[in-house]
PyMOL Python script that loads the backbone (N, CA, C, O; Angstrom):
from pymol import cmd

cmd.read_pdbstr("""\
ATOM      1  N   UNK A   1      53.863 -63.966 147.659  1.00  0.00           N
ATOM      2  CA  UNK A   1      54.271 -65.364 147.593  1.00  0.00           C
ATOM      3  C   UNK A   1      53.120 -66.204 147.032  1.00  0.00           C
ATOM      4  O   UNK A   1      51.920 -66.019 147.238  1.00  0.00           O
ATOM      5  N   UNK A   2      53.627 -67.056 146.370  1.00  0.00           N
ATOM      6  CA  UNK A   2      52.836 -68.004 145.283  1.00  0.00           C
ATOM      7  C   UNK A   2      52.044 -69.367 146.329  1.00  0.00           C
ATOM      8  O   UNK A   2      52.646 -70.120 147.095  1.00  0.00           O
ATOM      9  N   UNK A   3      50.397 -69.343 146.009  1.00  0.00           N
ATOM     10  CA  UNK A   3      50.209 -70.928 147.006  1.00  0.00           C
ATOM     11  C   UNK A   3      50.675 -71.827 146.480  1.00  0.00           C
ATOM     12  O   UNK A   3      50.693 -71.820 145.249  1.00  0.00           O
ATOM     13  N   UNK A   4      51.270 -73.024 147.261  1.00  0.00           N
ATOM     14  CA  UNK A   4      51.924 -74.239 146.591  1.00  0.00           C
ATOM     15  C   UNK A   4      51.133 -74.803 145.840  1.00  0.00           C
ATOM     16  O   UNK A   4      51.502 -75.905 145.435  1.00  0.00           O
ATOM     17  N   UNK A   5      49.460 -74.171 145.260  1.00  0.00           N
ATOM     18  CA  UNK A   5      49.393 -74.814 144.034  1.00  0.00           C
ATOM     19  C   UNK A   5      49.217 -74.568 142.662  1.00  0.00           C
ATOM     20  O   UNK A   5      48.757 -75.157 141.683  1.00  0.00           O
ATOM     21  N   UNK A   6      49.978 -73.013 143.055  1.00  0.00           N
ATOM     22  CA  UNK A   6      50.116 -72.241 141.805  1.00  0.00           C
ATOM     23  C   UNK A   6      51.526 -72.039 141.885  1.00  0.00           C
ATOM     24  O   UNK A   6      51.867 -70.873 141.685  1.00  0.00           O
ATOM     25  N   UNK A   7      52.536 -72.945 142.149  1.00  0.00           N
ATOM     26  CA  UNK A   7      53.743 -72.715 141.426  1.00  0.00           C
ATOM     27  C   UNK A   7      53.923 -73.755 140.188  1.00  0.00           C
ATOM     28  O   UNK A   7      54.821 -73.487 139.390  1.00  0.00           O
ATOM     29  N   UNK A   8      53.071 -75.025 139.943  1.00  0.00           N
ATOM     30  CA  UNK A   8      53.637 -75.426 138.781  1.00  0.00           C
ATOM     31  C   UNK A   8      52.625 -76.160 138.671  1.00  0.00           C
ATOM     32  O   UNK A   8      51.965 -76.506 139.650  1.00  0.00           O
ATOM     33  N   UNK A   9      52.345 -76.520 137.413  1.00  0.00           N
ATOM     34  CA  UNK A   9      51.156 -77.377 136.731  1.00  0.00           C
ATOM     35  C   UNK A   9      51.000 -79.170 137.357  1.00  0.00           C
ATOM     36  O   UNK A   9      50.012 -79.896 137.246  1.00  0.00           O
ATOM     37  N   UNK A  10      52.336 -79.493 138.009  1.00  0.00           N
ATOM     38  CA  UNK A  10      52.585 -80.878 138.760  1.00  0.00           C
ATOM     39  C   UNK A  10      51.958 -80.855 140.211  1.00  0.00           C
ATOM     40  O   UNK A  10      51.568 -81.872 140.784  1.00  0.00           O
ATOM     41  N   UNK A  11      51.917 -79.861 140.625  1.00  0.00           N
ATOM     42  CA  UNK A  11      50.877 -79.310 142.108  1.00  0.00           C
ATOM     43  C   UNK A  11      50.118 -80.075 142.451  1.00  0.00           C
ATOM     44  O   UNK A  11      50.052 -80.691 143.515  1.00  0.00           O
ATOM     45  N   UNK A  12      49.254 -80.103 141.260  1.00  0.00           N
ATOM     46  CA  UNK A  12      48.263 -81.174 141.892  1.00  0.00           C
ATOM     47  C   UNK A  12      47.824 -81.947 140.658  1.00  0.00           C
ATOM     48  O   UNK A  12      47.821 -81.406 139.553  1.00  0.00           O
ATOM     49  N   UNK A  13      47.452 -83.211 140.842  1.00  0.00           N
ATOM     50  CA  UNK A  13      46.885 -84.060 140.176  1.00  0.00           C
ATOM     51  C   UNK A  13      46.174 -83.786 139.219  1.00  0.00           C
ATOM     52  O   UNK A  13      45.241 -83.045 139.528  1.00  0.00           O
ATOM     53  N   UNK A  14      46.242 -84.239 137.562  1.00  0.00           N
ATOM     54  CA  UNK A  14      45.261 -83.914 137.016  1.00  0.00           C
ATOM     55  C   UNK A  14      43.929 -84.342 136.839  1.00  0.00           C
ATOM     56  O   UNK A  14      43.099 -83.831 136.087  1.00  0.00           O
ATOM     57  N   UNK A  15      43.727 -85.669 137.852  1.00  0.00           N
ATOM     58  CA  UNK A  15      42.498 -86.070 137.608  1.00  0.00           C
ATOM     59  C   UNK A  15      41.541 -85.252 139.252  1.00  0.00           C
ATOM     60  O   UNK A  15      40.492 -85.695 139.720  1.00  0.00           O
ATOM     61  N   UNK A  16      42.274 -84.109 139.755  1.00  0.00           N
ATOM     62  CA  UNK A  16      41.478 -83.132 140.091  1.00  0.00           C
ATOM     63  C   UNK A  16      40.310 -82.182 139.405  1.00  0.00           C
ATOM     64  O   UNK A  16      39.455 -81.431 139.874  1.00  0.00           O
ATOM     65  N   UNK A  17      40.706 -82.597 138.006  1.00  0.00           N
ATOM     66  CA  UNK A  17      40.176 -81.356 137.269  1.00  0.00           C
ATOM     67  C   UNK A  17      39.181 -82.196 136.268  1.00  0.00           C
ATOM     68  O   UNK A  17      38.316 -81.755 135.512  1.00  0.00           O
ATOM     69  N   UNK A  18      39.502 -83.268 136.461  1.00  0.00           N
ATOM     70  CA  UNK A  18      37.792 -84.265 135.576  1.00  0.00           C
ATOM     71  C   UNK A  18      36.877 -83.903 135.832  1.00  0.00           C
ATOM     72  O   UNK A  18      36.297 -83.397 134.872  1.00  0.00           O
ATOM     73  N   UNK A  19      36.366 -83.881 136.708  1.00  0.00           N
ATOM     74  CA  UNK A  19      34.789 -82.759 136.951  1.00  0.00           C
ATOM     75  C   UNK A  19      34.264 -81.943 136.436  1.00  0.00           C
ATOM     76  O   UNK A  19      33.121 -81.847 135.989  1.00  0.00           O
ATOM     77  N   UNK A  20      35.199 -81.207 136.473  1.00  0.00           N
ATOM     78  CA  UNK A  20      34.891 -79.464 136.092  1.00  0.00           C
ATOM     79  C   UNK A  20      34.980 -79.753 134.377  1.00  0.00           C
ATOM     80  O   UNK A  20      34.017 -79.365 133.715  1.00  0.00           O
ATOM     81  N   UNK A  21      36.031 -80.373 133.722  1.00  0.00           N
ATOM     82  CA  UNK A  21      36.175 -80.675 131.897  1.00  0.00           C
ATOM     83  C   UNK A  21      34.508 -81.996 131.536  1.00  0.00           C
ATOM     84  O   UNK A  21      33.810 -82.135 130.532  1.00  0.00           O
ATOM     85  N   UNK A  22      34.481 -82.639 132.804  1.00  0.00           N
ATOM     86  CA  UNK A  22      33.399 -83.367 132.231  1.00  0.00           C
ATOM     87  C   UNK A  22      32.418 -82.581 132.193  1.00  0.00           C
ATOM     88  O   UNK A  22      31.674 -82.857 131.252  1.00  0.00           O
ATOM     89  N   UNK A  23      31.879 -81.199 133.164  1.00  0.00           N
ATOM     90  CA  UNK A  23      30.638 -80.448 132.943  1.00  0.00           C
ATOM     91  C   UNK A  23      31.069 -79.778 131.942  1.00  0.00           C
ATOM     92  O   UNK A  23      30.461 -80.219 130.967  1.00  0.00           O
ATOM     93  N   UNK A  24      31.823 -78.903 131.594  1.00  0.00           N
ATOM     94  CA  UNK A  24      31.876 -78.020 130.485  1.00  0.00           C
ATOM     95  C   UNK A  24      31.979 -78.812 129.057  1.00  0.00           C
ATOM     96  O   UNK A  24      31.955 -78.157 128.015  1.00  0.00           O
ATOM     97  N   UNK A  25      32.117 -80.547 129.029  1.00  0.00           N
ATOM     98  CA  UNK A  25      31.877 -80.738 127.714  1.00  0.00           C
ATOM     99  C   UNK A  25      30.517 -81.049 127.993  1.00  0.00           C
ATOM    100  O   UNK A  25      29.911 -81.078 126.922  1.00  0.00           O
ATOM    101  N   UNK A  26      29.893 -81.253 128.795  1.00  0.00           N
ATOM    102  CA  UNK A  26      28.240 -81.322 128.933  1.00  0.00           C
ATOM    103  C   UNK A  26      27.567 -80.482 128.531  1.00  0.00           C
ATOM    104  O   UNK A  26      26.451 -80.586 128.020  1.00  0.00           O
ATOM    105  N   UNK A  27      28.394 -79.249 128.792  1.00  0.00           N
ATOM    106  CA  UNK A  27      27.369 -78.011 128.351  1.00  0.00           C
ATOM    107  C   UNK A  27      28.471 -77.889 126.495  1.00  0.00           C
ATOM    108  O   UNK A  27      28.195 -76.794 126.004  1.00  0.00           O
ATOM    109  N   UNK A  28      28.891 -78.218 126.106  1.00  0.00           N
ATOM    110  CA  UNK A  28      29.236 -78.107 124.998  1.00  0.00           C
ATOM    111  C   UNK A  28      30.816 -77.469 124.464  1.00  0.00           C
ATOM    112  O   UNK A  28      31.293 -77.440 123.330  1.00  0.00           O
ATOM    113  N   UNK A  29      31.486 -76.899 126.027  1.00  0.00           N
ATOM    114  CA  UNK A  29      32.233 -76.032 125.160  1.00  0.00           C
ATOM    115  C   UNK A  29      33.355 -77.106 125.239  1.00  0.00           C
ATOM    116  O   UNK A  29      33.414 -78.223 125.753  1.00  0.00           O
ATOM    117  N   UNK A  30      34.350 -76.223 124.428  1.00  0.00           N
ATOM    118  CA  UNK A  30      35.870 -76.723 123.747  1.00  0.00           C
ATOM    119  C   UNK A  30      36.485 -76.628 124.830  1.00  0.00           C
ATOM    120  O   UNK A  30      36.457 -75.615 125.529  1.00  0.00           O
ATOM    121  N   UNK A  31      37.425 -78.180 125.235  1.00  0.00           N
ATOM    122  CA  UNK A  31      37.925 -78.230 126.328  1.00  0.00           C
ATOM    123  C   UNK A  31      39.885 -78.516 125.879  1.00  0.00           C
ATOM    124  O   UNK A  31      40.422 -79.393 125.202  1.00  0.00           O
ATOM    125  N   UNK A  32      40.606 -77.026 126.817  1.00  0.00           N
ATOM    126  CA  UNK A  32      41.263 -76.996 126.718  1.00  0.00           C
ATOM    127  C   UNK A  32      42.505 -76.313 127.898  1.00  0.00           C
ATOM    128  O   UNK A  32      42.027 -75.524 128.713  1.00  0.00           O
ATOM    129  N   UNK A  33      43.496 -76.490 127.967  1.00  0.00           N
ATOM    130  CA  UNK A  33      44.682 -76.699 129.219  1.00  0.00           C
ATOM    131  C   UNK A  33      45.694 -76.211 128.419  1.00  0.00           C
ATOM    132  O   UNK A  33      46.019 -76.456 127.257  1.00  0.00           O
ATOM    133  N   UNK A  34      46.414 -74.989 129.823  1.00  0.00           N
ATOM    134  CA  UNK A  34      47.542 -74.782 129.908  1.00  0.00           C
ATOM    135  C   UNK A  34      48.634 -76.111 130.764  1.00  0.00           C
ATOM    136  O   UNK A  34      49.018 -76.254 131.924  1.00  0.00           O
ATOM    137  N   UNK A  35      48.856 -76.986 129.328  1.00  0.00           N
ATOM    138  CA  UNK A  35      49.782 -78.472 130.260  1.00  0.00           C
ATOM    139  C   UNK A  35      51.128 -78.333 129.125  1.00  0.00           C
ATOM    140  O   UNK A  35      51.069 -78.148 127.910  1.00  0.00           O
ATOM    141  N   UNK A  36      52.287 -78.487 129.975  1.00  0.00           N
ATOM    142  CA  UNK A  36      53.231 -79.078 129.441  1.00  0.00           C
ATOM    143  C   UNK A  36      54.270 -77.977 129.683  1.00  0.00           C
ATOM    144  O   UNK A  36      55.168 -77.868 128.848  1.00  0.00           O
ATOM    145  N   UNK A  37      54.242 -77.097 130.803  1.00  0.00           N
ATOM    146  CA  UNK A  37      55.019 -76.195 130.625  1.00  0.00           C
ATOM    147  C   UNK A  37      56.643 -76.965 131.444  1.00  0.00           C
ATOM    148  O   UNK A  37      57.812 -76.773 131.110  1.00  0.00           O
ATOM    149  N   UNK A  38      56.009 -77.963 132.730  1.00  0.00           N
ATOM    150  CA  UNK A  38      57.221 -78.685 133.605  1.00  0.00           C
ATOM    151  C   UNK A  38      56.913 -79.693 133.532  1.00  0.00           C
ATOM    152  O   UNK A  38      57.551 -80.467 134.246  1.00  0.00           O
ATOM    153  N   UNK A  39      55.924 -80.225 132.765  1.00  0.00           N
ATOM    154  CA  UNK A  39      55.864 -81.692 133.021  1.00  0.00           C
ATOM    155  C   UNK A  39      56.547 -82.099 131.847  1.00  0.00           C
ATOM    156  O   UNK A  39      57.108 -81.224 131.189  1.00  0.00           O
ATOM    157  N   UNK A  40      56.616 -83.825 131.301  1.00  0.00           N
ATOM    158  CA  UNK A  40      56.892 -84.002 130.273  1.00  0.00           C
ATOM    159  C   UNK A  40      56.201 -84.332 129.205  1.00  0.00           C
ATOM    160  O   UNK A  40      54.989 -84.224 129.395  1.00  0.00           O
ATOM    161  N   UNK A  41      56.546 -84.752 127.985  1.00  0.00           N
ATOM    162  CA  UNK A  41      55.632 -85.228 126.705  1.00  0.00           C
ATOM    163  C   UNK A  41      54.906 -86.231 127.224  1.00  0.00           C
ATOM    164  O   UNK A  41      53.862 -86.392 126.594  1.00  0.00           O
ATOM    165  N   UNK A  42      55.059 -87.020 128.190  1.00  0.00           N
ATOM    166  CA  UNK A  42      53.930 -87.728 128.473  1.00  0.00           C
ATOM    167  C   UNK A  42      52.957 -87.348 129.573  1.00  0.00           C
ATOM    168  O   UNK A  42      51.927 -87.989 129.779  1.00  0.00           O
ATOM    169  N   UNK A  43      53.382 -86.102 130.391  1.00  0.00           N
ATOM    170  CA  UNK A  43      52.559 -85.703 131.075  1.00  0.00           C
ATOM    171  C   UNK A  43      51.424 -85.130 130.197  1.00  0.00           C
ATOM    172  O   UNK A  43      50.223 -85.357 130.340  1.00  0.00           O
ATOM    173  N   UNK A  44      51.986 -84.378 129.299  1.00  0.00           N
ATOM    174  CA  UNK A  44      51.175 -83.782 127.852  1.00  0.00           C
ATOM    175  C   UNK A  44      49.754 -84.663 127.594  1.00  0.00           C
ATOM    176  O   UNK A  44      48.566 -84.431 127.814  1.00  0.00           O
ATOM    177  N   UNK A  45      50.592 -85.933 126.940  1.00  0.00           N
ATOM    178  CA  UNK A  45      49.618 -86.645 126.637  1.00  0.00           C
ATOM    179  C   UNK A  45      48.472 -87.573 127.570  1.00  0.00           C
ATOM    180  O   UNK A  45      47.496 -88.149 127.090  1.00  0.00           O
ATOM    181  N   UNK A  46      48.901 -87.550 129.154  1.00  0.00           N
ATOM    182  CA  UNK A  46      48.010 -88.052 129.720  1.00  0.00           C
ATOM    183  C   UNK A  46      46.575 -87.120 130.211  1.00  0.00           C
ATOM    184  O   UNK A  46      45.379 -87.404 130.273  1.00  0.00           O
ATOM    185  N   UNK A  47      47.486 -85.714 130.555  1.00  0.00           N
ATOM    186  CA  UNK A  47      46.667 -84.947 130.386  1.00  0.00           C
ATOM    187  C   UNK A  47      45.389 -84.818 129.097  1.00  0.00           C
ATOM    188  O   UNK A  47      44.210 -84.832 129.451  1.00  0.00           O
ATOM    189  N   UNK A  48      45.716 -84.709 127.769  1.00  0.00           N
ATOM    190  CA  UNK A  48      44.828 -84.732 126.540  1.00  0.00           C
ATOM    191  C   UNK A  48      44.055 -85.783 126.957  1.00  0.00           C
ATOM    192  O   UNK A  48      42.852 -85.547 126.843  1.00  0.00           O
ATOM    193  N   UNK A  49      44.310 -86.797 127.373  1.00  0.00           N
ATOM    194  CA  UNK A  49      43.507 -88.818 127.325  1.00  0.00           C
ATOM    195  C   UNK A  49      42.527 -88.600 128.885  1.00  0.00           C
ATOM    196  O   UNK A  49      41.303 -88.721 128.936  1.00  0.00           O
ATOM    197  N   UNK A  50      43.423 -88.261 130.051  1.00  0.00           N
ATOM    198  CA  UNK A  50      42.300 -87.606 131.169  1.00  0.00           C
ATOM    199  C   UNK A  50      41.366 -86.796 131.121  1.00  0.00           C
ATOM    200  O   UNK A  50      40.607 -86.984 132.071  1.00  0.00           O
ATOM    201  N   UNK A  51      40.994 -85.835 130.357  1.00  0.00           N
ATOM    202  CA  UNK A  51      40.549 -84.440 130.822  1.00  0.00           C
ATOM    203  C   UNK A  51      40.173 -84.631 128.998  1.00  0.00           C
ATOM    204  O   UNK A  51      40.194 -83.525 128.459  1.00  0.00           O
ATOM    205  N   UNK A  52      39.946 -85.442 128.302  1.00  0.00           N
ATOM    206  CA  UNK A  52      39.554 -85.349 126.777  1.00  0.00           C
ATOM    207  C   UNK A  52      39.669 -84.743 126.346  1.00  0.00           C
ATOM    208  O   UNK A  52      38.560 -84.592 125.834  1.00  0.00           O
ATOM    209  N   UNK A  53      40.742 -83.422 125.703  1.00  0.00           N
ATOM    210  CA  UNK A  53      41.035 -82.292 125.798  1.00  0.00           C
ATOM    211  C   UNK A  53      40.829 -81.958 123.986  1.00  0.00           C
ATOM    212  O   UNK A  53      41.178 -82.733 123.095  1.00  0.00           O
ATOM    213  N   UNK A  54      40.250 -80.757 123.812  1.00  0.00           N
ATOM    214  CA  UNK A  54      40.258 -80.678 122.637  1.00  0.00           C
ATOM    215  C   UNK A  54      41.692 -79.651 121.899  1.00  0.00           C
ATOM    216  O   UNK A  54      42.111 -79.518 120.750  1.00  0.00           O
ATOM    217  N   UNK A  55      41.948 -79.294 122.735  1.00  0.00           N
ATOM    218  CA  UNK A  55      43.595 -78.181 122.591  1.00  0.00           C
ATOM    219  C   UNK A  55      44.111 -78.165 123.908  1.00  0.00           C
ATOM    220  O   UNK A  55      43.521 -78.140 124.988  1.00  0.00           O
ATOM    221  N   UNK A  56      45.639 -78.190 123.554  1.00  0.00           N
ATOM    222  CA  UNK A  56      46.459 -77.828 124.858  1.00  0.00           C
ATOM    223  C   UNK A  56      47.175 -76.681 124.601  1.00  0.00           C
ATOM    224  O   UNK A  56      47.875 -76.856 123.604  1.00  0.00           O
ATOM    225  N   UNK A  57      47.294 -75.631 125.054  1.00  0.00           N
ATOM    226  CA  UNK A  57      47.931 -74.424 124.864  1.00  0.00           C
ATOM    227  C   UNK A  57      49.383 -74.754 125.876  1.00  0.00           C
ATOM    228  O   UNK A  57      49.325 -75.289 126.982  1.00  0.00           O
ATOM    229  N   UNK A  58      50.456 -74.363 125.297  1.00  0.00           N
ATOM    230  CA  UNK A  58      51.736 -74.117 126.382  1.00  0.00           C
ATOM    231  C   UNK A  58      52.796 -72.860 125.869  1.00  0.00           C
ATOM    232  O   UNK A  58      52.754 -72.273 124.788  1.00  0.00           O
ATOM    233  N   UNK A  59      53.856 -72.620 127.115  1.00  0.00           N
ATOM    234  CA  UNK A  59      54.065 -72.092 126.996  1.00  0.00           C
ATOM    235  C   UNK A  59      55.952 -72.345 127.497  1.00  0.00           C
ATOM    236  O   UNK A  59      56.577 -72.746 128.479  1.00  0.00           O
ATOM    237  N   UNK A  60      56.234 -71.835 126.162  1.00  0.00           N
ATOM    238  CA  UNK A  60      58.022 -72.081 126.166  1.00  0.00           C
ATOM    239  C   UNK A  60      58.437 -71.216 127.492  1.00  0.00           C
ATOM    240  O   UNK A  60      57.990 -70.133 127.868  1.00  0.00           O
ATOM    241  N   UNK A  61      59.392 -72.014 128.049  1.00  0.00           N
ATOM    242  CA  UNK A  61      59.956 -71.189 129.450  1.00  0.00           C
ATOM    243  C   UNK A  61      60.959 -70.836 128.249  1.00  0.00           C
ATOM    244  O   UNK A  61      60.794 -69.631 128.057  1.00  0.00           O
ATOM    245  N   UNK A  62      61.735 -71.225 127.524  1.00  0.00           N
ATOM    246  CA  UNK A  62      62.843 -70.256 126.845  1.00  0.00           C
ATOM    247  C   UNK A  62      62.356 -69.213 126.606  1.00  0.00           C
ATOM    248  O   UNK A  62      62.813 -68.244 127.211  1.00  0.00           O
ATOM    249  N   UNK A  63      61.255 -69.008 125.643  1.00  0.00           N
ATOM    250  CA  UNK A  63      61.065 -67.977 124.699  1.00  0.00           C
ATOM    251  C   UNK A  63      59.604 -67.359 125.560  1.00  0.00           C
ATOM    252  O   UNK A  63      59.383 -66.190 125.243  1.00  0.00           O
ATOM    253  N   UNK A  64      58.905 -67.757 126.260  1.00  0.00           N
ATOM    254  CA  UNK A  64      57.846 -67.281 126.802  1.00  0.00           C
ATOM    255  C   UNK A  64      57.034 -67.206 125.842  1.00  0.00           C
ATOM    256  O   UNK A  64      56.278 -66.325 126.251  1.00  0.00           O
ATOM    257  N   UNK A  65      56.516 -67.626 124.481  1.00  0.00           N
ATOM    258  CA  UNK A  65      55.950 -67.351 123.543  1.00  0.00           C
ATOM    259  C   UNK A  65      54.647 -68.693 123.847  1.00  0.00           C
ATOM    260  O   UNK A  65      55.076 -69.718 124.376  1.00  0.00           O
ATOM    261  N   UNK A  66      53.152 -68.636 123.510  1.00  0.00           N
ATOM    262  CA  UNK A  66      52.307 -69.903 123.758  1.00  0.00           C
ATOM    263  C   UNK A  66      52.549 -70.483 122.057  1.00  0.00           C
ATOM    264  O   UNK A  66      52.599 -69.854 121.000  1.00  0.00           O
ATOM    265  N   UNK A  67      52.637 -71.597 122.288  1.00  0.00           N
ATOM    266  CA  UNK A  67      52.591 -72.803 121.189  1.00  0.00           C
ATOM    267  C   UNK A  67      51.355 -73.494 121.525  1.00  0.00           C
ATOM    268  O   UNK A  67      51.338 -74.192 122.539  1.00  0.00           O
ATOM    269  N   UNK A  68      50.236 -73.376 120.736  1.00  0.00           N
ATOM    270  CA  UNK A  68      49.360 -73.771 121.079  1.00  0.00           C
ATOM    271  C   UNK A  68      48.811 -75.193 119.776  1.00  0.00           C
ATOM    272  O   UNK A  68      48.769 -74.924 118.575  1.00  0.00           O
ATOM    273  N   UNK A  69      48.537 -76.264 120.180  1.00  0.00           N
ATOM    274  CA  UNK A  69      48.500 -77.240 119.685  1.00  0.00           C
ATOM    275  C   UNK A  69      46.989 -78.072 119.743  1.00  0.00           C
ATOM    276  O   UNK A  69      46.441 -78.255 120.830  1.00  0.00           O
ATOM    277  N   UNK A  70      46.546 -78.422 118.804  1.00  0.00           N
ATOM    278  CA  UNK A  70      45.161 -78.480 118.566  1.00  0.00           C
ATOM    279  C   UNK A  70      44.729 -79.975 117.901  1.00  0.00           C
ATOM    280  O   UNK A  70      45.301 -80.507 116.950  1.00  0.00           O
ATOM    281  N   UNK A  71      43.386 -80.601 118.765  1.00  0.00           N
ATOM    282  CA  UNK A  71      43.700 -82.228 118.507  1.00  0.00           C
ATOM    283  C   UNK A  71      42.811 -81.829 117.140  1.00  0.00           C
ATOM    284  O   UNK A  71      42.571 -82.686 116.288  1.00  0.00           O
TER     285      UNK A  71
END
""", "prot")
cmd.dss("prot")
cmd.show_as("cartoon", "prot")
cmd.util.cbc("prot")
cmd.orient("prot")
């Protein structure tokens, strides 16, 4: 059984995860998220504008295939 905060990307807040994207662009690397699989196009985009995201990778529940999308 799944913890309730690994059943869906809405679990928890994304400004949980500012911390951790603000050190790793400190140290330099490319900051990027599995977002948009249950949320919507604007969850998408608040995510990219929170978390300064340099790619969002997702993934079609139809087709299970990643569409990965790159700012």
């Amino acid at each position: 059984m799944e913890e309730p905060w690994q059943e869906d990307e809405l679990a928890q807040p994304i400004e949980k995860f500012i911390p951790i994207y603000r050190r790793a662009k400190e140290e330099g690397l490319r900051l990027k998220a599995h977002i948009g699989e249950w949320g919507t196009a604007e969850d998408v985009a608040r995510g990219v504008k929170v978390l300064q995201l340099d790619e969002v990778s997702m993934v079609s529940q139809r087709r299970n295939r990643r569409k990965p999308y790159s700012s």
